[in-house]
mmCIF file of the N, C-alpha and C atoms, coordinates in Angstrom:
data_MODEL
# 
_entry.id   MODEL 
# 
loop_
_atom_site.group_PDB 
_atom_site.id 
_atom_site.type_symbol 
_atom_site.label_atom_id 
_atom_site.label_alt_id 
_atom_site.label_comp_id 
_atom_site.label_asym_id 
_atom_site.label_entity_id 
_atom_site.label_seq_id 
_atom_site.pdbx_PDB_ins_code 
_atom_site.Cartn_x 
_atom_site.Cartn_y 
_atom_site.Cartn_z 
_atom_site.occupancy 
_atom_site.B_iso_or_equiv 
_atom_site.pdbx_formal_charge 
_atom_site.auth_seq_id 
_atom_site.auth_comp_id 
_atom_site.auth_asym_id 
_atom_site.auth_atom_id 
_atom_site.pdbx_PDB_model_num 
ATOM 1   N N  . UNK A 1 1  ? 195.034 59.431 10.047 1.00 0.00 ? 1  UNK A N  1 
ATOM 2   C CA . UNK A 1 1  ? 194.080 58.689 10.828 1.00 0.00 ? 1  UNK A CA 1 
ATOM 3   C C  . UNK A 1 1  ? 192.681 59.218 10.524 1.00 0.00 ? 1  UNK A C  1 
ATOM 4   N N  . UNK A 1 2  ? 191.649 58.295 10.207 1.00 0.00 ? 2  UNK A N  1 
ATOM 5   C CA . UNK A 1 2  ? 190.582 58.722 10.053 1.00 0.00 ? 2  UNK A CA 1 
ATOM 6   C C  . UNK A 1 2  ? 189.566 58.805 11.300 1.00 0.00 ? 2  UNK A C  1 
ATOM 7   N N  . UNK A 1 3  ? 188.135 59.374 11.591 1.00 0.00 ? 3  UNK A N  1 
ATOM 8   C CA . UNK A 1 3  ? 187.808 59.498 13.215 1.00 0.00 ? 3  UNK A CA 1 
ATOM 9   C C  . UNK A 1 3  ? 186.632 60.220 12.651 1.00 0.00 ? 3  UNK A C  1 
ATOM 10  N N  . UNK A 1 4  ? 185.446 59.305 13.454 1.00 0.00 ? 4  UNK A N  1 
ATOM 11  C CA . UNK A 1 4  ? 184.341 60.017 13.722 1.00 0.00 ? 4  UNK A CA 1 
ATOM 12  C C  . UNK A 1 4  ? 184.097 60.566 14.832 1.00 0.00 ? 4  UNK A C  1 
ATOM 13  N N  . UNK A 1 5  ? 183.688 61.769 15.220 1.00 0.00 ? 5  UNK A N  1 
ATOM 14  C CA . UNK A 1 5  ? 183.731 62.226 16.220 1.00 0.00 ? 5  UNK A CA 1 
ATOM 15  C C  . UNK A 1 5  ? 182.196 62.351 17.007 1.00 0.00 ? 5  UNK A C  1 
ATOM 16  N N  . UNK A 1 6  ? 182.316 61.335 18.560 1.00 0.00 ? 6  UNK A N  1 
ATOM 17  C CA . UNK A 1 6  ? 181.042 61.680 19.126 1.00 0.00 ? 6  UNK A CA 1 
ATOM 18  C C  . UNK A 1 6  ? 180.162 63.067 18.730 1.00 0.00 ? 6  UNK A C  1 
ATOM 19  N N  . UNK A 1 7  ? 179.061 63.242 19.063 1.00 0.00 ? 7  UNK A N  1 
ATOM 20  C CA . UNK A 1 7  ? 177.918 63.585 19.618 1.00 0.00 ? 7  UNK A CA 1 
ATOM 21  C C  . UNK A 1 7  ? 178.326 64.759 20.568 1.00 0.00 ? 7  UNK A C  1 
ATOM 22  N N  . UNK A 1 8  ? 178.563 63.565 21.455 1.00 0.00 ? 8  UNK A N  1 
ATOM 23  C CA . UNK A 1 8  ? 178.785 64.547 22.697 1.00 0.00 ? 8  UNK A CA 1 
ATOM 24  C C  . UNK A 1 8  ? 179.941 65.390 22.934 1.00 0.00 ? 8  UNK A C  1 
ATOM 25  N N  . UNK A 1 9  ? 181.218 65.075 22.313 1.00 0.00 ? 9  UNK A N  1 
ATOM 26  C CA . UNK A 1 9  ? 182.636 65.733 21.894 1.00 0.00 ? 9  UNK A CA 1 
ATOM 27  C C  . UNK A 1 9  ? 182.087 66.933 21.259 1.00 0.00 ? 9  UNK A C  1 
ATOM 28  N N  . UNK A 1 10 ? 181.346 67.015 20.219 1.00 0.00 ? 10 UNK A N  1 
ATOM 29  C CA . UNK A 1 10 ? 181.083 68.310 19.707 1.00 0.00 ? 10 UNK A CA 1 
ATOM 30  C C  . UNK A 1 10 ? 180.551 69.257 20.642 1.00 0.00 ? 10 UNK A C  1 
ATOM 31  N N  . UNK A 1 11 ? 179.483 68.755 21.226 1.00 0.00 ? 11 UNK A N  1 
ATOM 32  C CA . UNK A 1 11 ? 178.254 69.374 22.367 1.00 0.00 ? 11 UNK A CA 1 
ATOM 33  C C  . UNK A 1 11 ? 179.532 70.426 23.191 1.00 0.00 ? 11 UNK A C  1 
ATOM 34  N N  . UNK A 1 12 ? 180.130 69.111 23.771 1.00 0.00 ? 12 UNK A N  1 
ATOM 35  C CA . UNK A 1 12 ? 181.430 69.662 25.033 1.00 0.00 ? 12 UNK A CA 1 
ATOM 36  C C  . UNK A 1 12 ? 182.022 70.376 23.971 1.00 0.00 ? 12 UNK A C  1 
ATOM 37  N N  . UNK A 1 13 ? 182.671 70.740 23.021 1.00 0.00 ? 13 UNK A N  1 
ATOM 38  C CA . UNK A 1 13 ? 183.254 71.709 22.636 1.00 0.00 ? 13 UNK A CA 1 
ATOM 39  C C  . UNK A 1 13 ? 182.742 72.666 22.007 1.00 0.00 ? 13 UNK A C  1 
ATOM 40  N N  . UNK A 1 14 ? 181.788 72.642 21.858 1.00 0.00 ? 14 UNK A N  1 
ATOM 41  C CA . UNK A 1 14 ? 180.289 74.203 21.630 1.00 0.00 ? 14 UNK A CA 1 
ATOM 42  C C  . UNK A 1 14 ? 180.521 74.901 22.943 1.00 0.00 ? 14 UNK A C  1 
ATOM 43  N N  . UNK A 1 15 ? 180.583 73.921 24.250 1.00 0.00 ? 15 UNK A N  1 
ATOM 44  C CA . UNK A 1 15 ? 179.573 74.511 25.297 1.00 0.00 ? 15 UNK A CA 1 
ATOM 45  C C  . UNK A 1 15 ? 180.687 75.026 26.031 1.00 0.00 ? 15 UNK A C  1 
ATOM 46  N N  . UNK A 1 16 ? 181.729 74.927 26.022 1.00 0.00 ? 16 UNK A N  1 
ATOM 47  C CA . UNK A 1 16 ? 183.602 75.463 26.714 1.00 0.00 ? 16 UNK A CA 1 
ATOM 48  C C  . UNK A 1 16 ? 184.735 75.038 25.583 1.00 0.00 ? 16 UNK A C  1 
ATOM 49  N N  . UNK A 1 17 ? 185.063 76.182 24.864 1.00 0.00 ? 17 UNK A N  1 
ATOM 50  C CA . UNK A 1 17 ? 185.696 76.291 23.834 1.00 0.00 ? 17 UNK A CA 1 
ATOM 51  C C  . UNK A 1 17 ? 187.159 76.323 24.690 1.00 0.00 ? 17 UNK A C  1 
ATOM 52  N N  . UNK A 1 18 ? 188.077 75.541 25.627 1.00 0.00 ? 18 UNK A N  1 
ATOM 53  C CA . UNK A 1 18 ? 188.998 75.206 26.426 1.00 0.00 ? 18 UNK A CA 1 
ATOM 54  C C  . UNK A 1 18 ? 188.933 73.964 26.800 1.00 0.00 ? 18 UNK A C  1 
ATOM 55  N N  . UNK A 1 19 ? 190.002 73.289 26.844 1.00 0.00 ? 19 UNK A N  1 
ATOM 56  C CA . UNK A 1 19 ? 189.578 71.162 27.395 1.00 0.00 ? 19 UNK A CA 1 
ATOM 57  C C  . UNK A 1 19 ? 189.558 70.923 26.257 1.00 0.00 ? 19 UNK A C  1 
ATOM 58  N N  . UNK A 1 20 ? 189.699 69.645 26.967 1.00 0.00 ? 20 UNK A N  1 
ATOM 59  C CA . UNK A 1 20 ? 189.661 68.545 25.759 1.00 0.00 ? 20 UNK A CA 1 
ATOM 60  C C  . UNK A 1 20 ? 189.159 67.887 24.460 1.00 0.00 ? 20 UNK A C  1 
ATOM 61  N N  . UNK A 1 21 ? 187.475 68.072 24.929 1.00 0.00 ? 21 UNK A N  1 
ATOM 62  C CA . UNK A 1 21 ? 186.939 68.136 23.368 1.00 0.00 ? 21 UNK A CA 1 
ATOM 63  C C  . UNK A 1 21 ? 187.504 69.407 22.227 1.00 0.00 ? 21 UNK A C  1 
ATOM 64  N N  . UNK A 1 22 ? 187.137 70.681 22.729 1.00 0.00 ? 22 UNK A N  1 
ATOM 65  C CA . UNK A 1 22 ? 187.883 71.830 22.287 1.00 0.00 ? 22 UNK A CA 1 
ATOM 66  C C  . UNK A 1 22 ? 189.204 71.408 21.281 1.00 0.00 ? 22 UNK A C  1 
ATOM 67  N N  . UNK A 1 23 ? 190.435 71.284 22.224 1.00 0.00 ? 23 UNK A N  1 
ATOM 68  C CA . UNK A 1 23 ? 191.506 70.788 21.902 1.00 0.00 ? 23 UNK A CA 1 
ATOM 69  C C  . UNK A 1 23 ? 191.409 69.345 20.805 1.00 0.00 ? 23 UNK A C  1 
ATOM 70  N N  . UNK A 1 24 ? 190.441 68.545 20.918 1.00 0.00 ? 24 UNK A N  1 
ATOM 71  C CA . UNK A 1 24 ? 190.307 67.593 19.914 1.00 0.00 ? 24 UNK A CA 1 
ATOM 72  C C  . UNK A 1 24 ? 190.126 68.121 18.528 1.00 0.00 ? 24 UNK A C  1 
ATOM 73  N N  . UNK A 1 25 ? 188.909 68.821 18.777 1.00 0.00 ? 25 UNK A N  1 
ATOM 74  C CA . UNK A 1 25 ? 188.608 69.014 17.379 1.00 0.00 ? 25 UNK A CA 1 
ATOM 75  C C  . UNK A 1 25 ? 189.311 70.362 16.272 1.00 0.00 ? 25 UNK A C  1 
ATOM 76  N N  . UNK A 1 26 ? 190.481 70.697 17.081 1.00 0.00 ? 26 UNK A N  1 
ATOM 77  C CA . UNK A 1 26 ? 191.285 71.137 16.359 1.00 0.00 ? 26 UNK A CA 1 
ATOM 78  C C  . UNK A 1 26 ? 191.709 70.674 15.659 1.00 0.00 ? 26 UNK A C  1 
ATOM 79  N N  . UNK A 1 27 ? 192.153 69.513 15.966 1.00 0.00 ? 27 UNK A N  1 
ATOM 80  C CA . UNK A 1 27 ? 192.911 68.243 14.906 1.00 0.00 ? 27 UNK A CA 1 
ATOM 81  C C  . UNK A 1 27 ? 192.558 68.271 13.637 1.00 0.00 ? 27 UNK A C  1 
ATOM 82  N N  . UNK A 1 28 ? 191.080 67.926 13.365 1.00 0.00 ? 28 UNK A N  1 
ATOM 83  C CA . UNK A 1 28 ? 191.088 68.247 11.833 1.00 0.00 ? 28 UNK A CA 1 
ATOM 84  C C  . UNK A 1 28 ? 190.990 69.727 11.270 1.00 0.00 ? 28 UNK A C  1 
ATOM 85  N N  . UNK A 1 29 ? 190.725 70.034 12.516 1.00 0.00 ? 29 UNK A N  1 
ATOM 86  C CA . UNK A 1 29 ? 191.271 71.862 11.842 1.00 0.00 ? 29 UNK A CA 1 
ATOM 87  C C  . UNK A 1 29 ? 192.059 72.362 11.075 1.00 0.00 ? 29 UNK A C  1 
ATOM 88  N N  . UNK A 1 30 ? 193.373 71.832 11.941 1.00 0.00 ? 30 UNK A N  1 
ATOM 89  C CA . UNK A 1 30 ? 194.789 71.690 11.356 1.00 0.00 ? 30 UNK A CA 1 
ATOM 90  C C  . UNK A 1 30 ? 194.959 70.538 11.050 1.00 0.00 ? 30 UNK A C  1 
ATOM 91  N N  . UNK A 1 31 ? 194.485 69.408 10.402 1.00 0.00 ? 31 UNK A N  1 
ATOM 92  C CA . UNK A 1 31 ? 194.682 68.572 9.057  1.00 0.00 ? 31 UNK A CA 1 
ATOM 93  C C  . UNK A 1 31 ? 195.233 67.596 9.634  1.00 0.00 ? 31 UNK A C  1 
ATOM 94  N N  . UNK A 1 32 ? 196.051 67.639 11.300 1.00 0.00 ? 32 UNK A N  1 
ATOM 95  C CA . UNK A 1 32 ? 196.003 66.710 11.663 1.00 0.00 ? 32 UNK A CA 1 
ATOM 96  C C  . UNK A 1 32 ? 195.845 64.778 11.440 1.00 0.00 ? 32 UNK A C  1 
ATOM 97  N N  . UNK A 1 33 ? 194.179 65.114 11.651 1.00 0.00 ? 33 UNK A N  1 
ATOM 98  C CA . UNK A 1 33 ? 193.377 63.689 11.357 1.00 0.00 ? 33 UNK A CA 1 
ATOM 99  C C  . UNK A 1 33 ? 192.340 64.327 10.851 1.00 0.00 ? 33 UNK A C  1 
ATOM 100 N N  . UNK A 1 34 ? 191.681 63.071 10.072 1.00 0.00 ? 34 UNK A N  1 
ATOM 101 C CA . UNK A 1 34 ? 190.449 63.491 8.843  1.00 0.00 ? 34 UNK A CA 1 
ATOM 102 C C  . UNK A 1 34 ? 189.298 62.953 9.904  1.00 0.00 ? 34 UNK A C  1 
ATOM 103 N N  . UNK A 1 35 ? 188.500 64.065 9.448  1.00 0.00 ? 35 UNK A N  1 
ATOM 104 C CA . UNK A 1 35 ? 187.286 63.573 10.266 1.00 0.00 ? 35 UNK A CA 1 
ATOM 105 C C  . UNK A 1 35 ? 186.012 63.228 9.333  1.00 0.00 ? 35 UNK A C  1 
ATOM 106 N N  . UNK A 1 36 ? 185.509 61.859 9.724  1.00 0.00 ? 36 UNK A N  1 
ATOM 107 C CA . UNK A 1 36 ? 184.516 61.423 8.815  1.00 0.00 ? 36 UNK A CA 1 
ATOM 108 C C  . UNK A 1 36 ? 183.621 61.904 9.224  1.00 0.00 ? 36 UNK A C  1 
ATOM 109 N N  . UNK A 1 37 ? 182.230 62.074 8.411  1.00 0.00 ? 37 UNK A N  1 
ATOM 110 C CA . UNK A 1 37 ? 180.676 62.107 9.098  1.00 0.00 ? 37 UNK A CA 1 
ATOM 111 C C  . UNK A 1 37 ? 179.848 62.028 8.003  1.00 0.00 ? 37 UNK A C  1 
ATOM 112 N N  . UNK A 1 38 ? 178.849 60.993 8.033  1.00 0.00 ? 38 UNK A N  1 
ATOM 113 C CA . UNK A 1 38 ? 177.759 60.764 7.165  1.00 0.00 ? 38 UNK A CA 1 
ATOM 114 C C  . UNK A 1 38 ? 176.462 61.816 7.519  1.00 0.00 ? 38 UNK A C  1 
ATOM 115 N N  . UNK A 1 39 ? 175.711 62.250 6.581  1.00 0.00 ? 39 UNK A N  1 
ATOM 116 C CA . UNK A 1 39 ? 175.095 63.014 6.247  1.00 0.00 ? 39 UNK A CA 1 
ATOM 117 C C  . UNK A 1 39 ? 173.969 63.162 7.675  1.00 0.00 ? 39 UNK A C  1 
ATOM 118 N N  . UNK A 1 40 ? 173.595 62.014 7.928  1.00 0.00 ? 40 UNK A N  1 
ATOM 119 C CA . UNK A 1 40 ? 173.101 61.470 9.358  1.00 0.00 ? 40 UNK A CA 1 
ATOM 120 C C  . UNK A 1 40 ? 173.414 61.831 10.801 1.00 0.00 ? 40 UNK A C  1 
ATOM 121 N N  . UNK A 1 41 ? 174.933 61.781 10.724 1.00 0.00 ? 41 UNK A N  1 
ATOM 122 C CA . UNK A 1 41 ? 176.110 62.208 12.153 1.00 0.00 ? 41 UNK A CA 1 
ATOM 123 C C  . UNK A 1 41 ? 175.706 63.632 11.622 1.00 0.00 ? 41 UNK A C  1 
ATOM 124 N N  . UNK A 1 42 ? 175.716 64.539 10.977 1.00 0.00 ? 42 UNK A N  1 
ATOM 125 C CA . UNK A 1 42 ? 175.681 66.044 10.609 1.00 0.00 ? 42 UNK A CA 1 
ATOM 126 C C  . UNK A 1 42 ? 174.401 66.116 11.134 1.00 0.00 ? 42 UNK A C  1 
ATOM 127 N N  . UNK A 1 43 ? 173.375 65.540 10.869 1.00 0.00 ? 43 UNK A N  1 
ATOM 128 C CA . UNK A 1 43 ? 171.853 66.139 11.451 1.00 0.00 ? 43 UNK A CA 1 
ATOM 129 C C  . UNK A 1 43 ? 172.050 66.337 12.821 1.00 0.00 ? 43 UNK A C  1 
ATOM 130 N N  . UNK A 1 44 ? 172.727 64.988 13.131 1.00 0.00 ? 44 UNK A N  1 
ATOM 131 C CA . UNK A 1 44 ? 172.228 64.759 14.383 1.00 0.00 ? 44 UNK A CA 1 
ATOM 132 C C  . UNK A 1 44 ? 173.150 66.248 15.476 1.00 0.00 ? 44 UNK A C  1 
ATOM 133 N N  . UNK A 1 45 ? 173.886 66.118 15.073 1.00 0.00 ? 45 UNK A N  1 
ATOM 134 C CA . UNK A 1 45 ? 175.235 67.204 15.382 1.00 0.00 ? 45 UNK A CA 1 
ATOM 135 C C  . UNK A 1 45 ? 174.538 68.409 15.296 1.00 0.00 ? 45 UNK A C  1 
ATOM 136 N N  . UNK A 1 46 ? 173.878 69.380 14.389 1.00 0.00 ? 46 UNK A N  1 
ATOM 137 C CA . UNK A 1 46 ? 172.776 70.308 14.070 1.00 0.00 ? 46 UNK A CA 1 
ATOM 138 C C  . UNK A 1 46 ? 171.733 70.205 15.149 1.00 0.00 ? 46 UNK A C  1 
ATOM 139 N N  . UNK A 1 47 ? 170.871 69.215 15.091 1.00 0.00 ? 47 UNK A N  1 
ATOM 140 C CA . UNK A 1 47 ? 169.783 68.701 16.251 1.00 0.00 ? 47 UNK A CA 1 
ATOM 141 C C  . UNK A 1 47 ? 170.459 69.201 17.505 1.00 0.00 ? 47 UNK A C  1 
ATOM 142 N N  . UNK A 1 48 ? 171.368 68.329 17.942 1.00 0.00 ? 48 UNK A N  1 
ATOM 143 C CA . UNK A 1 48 ? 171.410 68.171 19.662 1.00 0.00 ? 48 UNK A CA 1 
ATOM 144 C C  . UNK A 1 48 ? 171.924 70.050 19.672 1.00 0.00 ? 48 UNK A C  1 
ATOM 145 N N  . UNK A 1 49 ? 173.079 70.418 18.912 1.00 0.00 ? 49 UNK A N  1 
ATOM 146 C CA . UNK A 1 49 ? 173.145 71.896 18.677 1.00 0.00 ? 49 UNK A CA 1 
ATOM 147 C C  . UNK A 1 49 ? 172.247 72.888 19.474 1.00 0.00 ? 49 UNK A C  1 
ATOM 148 N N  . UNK A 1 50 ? 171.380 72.595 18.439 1.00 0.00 ? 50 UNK A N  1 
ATOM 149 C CA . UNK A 1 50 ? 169.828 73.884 18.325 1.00 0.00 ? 50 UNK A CA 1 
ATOM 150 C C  . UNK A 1 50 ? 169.153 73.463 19.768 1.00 0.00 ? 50 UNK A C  1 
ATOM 151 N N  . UNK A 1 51 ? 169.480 72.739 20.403 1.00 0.00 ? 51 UNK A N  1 
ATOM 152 C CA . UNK A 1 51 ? 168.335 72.504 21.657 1.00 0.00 ? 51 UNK A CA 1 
ATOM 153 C C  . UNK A 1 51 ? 168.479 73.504 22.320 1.00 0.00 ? 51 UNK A C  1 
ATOM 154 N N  . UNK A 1 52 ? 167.178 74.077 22.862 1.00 0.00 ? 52 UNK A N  1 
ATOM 155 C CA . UNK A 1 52 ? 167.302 75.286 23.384 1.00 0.00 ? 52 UNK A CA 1 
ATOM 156 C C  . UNK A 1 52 ? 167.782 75.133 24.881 1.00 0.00 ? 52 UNK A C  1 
ATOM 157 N N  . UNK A 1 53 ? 168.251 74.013 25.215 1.00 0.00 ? 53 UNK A N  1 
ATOM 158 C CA . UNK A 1 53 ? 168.744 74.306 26.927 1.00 0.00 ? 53 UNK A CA 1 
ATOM 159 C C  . UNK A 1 53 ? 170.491 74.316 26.795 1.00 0.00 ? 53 UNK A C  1 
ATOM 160 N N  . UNK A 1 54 ? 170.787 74.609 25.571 1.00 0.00 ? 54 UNK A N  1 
ATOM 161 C CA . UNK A 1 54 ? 172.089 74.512 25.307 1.00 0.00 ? 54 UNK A CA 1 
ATOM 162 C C  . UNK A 1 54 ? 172.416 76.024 25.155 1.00 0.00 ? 54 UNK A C  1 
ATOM 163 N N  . UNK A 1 55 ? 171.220 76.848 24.484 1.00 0.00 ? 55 UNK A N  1 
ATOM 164 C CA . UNK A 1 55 ? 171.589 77.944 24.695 1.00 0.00 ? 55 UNK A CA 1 
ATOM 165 C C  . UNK A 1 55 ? 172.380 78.581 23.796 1.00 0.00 ? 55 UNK A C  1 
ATOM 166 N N  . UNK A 1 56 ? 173.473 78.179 22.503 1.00 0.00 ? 56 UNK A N  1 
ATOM 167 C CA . UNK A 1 56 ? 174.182 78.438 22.143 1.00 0.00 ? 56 UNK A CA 1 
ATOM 168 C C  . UNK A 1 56 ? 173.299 79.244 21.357 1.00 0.00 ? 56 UNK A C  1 
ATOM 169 N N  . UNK A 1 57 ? 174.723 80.114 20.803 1.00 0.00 ? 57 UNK A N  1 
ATOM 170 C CA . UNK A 1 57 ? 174.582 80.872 19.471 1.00 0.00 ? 57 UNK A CA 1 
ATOM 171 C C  . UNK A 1 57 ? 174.465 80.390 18.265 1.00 0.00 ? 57 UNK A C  1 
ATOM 172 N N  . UNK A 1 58 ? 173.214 80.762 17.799 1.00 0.00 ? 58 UNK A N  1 
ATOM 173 C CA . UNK A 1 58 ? 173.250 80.140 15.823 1.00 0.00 ? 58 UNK A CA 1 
ATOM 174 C C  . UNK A 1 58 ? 174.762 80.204 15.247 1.00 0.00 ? 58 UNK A C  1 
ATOM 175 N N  . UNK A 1 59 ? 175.494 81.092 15.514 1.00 0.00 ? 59 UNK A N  1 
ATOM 176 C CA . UNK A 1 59 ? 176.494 81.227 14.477 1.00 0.00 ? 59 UNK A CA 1 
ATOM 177 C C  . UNK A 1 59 ? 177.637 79.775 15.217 1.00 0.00 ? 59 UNK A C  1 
ATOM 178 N N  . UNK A 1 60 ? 177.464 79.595 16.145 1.00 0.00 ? 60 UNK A N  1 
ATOM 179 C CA . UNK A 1 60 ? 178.107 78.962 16.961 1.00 0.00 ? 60 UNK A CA 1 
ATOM 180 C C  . UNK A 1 60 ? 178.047 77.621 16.717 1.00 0.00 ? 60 UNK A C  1 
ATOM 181 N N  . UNK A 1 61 ? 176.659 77.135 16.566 1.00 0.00 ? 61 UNK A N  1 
ATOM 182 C CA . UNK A 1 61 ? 176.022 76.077 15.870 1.00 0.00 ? 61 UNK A CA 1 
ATOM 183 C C  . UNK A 1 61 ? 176.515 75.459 14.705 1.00 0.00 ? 61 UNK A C  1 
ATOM 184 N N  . UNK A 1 62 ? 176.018 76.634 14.044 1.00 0.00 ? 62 UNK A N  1 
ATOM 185 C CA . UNK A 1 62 ? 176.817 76.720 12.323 1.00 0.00 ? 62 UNK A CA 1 
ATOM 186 C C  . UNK A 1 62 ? 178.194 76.400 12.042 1.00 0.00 ? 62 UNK A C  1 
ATOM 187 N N  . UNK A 1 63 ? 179.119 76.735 12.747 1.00 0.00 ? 63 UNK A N  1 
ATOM 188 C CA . UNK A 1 63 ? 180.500 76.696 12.712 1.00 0.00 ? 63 UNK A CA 1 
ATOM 189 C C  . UNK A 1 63 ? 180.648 75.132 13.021 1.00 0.00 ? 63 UNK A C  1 
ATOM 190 N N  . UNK A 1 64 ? 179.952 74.685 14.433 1.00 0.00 ? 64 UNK A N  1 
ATOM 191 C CA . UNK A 1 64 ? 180.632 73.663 15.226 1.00 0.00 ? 64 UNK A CA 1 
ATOM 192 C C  . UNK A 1 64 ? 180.079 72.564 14.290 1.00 0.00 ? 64 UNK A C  1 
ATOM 193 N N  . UNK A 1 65 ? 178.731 72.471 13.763 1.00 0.00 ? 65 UNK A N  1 
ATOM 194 C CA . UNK A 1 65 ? 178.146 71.666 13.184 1.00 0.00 ? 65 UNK A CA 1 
ATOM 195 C C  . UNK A 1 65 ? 178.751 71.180 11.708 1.00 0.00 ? 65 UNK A C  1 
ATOM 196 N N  . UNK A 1 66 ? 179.535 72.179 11.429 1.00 0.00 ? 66 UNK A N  1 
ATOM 197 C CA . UNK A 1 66 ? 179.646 72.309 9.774  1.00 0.00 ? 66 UNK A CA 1 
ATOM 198 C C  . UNK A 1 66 ? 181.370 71.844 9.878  1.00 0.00 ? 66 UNK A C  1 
ATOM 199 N N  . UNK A 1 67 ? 182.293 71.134 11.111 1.00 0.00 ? 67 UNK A N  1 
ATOM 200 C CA . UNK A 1 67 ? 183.744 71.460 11.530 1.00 0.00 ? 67 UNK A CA 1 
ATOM 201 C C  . UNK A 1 67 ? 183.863 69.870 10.267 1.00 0.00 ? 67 UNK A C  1 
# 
């Protein structure tokens, strides 16, 4: 199955690595389902990331942004 994955699915699984987004994006972790994303969905994924009321960790960023 192929699957782009919200915006906000990533956000929620940056921000509580437990639940459901979390648990989603394992899937293509483990090969599951393929996850698409145009070069565009990656910025934007990076962007909302880095906002500073999110707070996260760069490395955290890096990982979730790059899944």
């Amino acid at each position: 199955m192929k699957v782009v994955i919200d915006t906000n699915v990533v956000v929620s699984a940056a921000l509580v690595d437990q639940g459901l987004p979390a648990a989603f994006l394992e899937l293509p972790a483990n090969r599951i389902i393929r996850m698409f994303v145009s070069p565009a969905v990656l910025a934007e994924y990076d962007t909302v990331l880095r906002r500073p009321r999110l707070s996260l960790n760069p490395a955290t960023v890096a990982s979730t942004s790059s899944s």
